[in-house]
C-alpha positions as CSV (number, residue, x, y, z in Angstrom):
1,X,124.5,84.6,97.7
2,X,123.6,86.1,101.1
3,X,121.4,88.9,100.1
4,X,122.2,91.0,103.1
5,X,125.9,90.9,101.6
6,X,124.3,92.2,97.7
7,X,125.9,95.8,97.9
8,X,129.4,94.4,99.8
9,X,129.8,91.8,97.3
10,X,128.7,93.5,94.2
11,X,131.0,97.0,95.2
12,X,132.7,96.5,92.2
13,X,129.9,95.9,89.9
14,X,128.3,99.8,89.2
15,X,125.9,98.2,86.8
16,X,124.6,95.6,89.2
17,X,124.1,98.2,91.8
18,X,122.6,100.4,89.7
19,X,120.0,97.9,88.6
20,X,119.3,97.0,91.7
21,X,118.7,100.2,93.1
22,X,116.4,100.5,89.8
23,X,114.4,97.8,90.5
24,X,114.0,98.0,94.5
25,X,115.0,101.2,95.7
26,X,114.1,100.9,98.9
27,X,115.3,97.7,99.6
28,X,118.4,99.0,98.2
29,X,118.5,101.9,100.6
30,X,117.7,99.3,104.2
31,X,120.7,96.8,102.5
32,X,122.6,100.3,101.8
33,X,123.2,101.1,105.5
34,X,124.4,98.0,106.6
35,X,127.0,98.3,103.8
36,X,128.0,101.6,104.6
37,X,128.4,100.8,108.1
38,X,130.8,97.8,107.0
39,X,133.1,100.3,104.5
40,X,133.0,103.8,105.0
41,X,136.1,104.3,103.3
42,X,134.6,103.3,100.1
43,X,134.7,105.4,97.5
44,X,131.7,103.9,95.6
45,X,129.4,103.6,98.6
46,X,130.5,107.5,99.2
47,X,129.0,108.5,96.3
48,X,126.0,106.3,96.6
49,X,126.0,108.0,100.2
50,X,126.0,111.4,98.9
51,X,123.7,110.4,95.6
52,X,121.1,109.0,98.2
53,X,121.0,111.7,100.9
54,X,121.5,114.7,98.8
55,X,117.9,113.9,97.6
56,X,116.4,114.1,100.6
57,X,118.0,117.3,101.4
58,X,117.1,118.6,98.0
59,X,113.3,117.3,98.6
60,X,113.5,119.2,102.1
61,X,115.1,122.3,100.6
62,X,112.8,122.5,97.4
63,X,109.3,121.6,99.9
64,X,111.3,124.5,102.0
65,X,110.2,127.1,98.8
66,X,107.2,125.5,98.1
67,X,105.6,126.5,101.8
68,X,107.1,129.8,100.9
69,X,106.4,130.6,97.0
70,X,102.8,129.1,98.0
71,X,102.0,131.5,101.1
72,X,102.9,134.2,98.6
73,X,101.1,133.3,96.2
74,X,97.8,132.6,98.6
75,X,97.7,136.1,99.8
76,X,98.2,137.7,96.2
77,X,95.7,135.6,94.8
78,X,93.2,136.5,97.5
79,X,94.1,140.3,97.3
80,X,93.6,139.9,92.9
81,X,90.3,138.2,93.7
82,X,89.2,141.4,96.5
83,X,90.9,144.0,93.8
84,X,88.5,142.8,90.9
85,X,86.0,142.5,93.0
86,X,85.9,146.5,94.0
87,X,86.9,147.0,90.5
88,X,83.9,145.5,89.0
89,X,81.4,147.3,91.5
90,X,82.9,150.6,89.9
91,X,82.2,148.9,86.2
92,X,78.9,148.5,87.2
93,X,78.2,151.7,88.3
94,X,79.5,153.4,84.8
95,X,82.5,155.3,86.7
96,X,85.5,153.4,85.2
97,X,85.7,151.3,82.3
98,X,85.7,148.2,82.3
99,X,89.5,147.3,81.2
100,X,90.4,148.0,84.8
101,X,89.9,144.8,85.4
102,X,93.7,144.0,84.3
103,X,94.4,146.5,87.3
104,X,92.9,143.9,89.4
105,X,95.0,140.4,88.2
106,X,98.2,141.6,86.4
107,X,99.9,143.4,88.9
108,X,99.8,140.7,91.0
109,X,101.0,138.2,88.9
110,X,104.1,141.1,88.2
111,X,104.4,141.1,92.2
112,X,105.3,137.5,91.8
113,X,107.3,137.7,89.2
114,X,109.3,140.4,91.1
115,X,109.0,138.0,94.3
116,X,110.4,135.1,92.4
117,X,112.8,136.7,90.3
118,X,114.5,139.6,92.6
119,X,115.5,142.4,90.0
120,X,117.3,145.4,90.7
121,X,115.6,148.5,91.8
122,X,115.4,150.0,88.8
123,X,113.3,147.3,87.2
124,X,111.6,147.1,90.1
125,X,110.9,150.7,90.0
126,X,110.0,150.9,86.0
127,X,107.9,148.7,86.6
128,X,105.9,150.5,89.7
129,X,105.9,154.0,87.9
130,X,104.7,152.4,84.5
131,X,101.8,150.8,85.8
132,X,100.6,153.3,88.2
133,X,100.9,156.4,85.1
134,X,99.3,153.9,83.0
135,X,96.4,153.1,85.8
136,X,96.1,157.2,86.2
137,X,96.0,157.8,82.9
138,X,93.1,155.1,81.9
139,X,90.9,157.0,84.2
140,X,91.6,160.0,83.1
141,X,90.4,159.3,79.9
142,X,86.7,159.8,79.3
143,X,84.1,157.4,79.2
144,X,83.5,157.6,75.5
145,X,82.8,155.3,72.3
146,X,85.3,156.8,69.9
147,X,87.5,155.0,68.3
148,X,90.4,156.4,70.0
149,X,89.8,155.4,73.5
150,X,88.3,152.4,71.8
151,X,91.8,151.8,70.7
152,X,93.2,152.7,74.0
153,X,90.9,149.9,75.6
154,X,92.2,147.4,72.9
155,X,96.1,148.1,73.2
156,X,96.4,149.3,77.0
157,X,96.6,145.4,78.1
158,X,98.8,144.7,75.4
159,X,101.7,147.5,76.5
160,X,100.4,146.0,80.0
161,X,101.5,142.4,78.8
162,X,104.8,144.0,77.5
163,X,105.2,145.2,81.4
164,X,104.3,141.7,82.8
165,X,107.6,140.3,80.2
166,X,109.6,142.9,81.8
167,X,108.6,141.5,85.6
168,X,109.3,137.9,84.2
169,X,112.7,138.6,82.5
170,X,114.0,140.6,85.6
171,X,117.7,141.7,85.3
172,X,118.1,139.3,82.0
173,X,115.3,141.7,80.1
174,X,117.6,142.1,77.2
175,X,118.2,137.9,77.0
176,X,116.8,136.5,74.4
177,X,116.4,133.1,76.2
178,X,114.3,134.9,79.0
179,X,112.0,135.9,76.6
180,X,111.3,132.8,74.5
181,X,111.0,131.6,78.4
182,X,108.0,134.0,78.8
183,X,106.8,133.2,75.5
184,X,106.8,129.7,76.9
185,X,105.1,130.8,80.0
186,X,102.3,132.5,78.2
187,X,101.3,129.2,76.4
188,X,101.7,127.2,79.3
189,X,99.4,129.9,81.4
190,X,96.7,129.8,78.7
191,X,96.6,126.2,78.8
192,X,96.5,125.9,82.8
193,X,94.4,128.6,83.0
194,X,91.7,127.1,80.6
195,X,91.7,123.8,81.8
196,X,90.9,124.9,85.3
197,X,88.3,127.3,84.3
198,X,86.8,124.7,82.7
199,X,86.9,122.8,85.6
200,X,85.6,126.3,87.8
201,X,82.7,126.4,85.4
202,X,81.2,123.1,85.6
203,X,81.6,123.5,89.8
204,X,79.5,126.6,89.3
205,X,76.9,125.4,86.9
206,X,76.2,122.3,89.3
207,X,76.1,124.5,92.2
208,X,73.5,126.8,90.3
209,X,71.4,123.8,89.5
210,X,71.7,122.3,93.3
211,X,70.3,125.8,94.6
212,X,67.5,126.0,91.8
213,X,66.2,122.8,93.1
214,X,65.5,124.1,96.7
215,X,63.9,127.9,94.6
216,X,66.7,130.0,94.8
217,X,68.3,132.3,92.2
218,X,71.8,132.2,93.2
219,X,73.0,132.8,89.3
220,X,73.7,136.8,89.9
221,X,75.1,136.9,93.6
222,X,77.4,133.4,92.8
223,X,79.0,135.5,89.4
224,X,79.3,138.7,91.2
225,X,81.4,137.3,94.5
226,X,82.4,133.8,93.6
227,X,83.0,133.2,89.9
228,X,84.6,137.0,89.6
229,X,86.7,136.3,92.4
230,X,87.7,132.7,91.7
231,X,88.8,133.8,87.9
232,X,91.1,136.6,89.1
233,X,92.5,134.6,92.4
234,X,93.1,131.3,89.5
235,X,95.2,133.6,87.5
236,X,97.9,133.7,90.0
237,X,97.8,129.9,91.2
238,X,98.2,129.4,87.7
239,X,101.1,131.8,87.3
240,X,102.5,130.2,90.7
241,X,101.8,126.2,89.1
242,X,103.2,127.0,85.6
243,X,106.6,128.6,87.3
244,X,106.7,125.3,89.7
245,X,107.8,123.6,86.3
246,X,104.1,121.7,86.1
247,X,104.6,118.5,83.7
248,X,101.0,118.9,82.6
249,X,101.5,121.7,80.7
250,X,105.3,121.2,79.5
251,X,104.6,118.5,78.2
252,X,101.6,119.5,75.7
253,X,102.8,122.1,74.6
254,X,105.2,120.5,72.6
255,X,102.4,118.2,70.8
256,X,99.6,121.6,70.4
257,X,102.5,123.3,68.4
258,X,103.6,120.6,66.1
259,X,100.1,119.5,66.1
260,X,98.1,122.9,65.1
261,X,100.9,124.0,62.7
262,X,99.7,121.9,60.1
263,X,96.5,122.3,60.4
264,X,96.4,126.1,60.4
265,X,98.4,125.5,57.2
266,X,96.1,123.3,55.3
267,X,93.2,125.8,56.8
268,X,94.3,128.6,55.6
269,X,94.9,127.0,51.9
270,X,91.8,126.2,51.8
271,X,90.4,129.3,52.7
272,X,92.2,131.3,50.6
273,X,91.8,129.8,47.5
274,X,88.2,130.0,48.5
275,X,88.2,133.6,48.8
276,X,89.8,133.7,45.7
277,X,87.0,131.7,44.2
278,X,84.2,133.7,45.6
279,X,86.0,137.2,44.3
280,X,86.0,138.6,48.0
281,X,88.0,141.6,48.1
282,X,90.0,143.3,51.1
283,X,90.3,146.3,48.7
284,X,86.7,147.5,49.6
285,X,85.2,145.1,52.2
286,X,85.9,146.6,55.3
287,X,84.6,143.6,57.4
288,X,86.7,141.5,54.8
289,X,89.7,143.2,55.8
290,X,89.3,142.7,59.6
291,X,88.9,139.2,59.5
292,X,92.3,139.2,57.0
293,X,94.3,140.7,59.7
294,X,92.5,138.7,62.3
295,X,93.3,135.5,60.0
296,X,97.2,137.5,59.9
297,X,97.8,138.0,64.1
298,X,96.3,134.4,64.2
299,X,98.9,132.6,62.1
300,X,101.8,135.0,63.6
301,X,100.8,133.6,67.1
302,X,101.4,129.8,66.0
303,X,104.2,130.3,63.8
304,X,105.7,132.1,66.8
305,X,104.4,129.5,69.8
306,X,105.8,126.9,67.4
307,X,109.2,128.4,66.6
308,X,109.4,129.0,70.5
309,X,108.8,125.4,71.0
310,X,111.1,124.3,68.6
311,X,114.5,124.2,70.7
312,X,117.7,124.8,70.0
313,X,118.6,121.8,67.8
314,X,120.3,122.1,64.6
315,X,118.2,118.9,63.2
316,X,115.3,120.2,60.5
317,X,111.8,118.1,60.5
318,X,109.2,118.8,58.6
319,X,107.4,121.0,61.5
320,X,110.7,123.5,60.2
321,X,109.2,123.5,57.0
322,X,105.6,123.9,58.0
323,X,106.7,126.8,59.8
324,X,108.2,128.4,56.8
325,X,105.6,127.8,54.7
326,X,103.3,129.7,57.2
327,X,105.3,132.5,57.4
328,X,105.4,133.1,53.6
329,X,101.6,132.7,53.9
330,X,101.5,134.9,56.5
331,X,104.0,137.4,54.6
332,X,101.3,137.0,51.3
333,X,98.4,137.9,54.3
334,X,99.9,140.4,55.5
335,X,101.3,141.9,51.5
336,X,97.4,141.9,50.7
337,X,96.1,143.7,53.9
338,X,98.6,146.3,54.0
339,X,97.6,147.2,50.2
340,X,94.2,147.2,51.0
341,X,95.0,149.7,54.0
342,X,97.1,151.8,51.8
343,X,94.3,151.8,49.1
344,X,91.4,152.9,52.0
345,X,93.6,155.6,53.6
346,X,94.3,156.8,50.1
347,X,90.4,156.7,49.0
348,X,88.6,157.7,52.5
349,X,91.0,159.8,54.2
350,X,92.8,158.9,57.7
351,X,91.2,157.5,60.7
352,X,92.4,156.3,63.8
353,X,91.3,153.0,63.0
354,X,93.1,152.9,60.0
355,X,96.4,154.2,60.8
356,X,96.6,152.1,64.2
357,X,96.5,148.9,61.4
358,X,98.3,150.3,59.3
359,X,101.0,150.5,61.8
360,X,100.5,147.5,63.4
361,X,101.1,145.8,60.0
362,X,103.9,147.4,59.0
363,X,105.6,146.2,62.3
364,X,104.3,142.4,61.5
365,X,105.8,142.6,57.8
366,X,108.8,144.0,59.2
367,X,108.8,140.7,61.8
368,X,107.7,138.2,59.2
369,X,110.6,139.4,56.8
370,X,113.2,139.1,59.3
371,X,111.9,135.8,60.5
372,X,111.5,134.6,57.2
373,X,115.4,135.4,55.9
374,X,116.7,134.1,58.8
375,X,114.6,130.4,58.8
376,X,115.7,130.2,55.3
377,X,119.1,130.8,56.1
378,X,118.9,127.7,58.7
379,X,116.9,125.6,56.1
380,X,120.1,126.3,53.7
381,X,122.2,125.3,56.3
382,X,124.2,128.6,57.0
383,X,123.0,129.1,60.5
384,X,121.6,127.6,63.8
385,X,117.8,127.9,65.1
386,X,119.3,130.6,67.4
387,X,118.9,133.4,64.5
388,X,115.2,132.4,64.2
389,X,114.5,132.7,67.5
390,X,116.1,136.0,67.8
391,X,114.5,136.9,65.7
392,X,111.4,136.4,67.5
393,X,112.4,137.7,71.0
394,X,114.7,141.1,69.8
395,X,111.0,142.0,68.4
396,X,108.8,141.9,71.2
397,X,109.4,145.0,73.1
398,X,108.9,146.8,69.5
399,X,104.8,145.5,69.5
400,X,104.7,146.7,73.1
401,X,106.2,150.4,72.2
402,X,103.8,150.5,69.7
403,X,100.7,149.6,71.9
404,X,102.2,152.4,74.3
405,X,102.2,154.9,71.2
406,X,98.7,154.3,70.0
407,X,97.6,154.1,74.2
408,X,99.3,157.4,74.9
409,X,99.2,159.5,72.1
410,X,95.9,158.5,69.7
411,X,93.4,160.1,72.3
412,X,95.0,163.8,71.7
413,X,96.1,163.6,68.5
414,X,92.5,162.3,67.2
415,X,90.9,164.7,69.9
């Protein structure tokens, strides 16, 4: 067989032609022309035409939005890195506290989201007023220790975080699919984000150790203009890498869900039959009680990360299971604490500290329950995964209006 003549004489062949193409694709494209040359009325070399060329033009078009999306993101990430910078000279000086810092990465990463996504202008302008009243109103606030700004400081970012979903979700805010995706992209950030700080760290503790060899203390200067700089400017490349669809992080996340599920599981067995053992009680161990509802949001992250993960197949595995069993733990957790918060508010009187977890509890029962009823539905067969995951995403925006209730009403009512 004349190998010059494989394409012409195999036209009829699709699988031949497909494994050749397979196994030598760019000898296939040099023999490809000559064929095409020879039969341009082919049908089947038309499509291979079209197959072959509409690749490069998709390469072209896709490295097109690549010099584009990565300009963008160049100049935010330099203006996040500047903005944290001037923020953290005010820090230091005692004139703003220090969670404006957030001010100085998250509304960039929101910029592109915005750039990316294109909402309509009123997203676009929710968005601007709600971050520049909460910005105002932060630094309105006094500098204080009490537990009410305290509280503001703890769930400002998190009504912040709730802003940085709507940028993501766009014009589809109310899809239940955009906000699993953002879920998704919160996992895949931390991830990213982590293993190039990592990475950041190591540069800068070799660079530390290069300088102290020729007597110079570099250590302050290097954290104040470098390292600050760097960690605010990586959150956006990592934004900007996570929505380029990176493998890297796609593909572990996956394996860290199925992978830590278990695990958390047998942990938290284990430790509370411990604390059963030992006679620890929530009821009047304050510090006790903190690390229950630490040991609560913990196990509601995975079980949601992992139900997130989990697609939209009807098939059960046993990670379906391990995710049920955690959220009946979670449910017993969560039973315990919010007894134990009852019982203090009862005994001690209210706090703000106390009713912001009571509240916060309430809102995770309430999430657990409706998660639970409708995973056990699936297990029984009556339904999809889609209920479960609704579940999930119909609930968010509820975590973030309460954040925004505690951030914008606590400091006047506990005046």
């Amino acid at each position: 067989m004349d190998k010059n003549n494989f394409i012409i004489e195999n036209i009829a062949k699709p699988h031949e032609l497909e494994r050749m193409f397979r196994y030598d694709s760019k000898a296939f494209k040099k023999l490809f022309s000559h064929a095409w040359e020879q039969n341009p009325d082919s049908q089947v070399l038309a499509v291979w035409y079209e197959r072959l060329n509409f690749k490069e033009t998709a390469q072209s078009e896709k490295a097109t939005l690549l010099q584009k999306g990565f300009l963008f993101m160049g100049i935010l990430a330099i203006l996040a890195g500047i903005s944290a910078r001037i923020i953290f000279h005010f820090v230091e000086q005692h004139t703003i506290a220090p969670i404006n810092l957030a001010f100085g990465i998250l509304p960039f990463i929101g910029a592109y989201f915005i750039y990316k996504n294109k909402p309509q202008k009123k997203v676009l302008y929710t968005l601007a007023l709600l971050f520049l009243i909460s910005g105002l109103y932060l630094n309105m606030l006094p500098l204080s220790n009490k537990d009410s700004i305290i509280l503001v400081y703890l769930h400002l970012p998190i009504f912040l975080w709730g802003l940085m979903g709507l940028a993501f979700t766009g014009n589809e805010y109310s899809n239940s699919r955009t906000r699993l995706a953002y879920l998704k992209f919160n996992l895949e950030f931390c991830i990213l984000y982590a293993s190039m700080a990592i990475s950041g760290m190591l540069l800068a503790a070799l660079t530390m150790r290069l300088f102290s060899f020729i007597d110079l203390d570099i250590e302050d200067f290097y954290f104040r203009n470098v390292v600050l700089f760097g960690a605010a400017a990586l959150a956006i490349v990592t934004t900007y890498l996570v929505s380029m669809n990176l493998k890297l992080a796609k593909n572990i996340t996956p394996y860290i869900a199925k992978i830590f599920s278990p695990l958390v599981l047998i942990t938290l067995v284990v430790y509370l039959i411990t604390v059963v053992s030992v006679g620890k009680n929530p009821f009047l161990d304050r510090n006790f009680l903190i690390a229950f509802n630490g040991i609560l949001l913990g196990v509601l992250a995975v079980t949601i990360f992992s139900i997130t993960e989990s697609g939209t197949d009807d098939k059960k595995n046993i990670s379906d299971y391990i995710n049920f069993a955690l959220i009946v733990l979670a449910l017993i957790i969560d039973s315990v604490a919010l007894s134990a918060i009852v019982f203090r508010l009862s005994s001690y009187g209210i706090t703000p500290n106390r009713l912001a977890v009571l509240g916060v509890n309430i809102l995770i029962w309430g999430n657990l329950i409706w998660i639970m009823v409708s995973y056990m539905r699936f297990l029984q067969n009556k339904t999809g995964p889609s209920p479960i995951q609704n579940a999930v995403a119909k609930y968010l925006p509820v975590y973030g209006l309460w954040a925004a209730i505690i951030t914008f009403t606590f400091p006047f009512i506990f005046n």
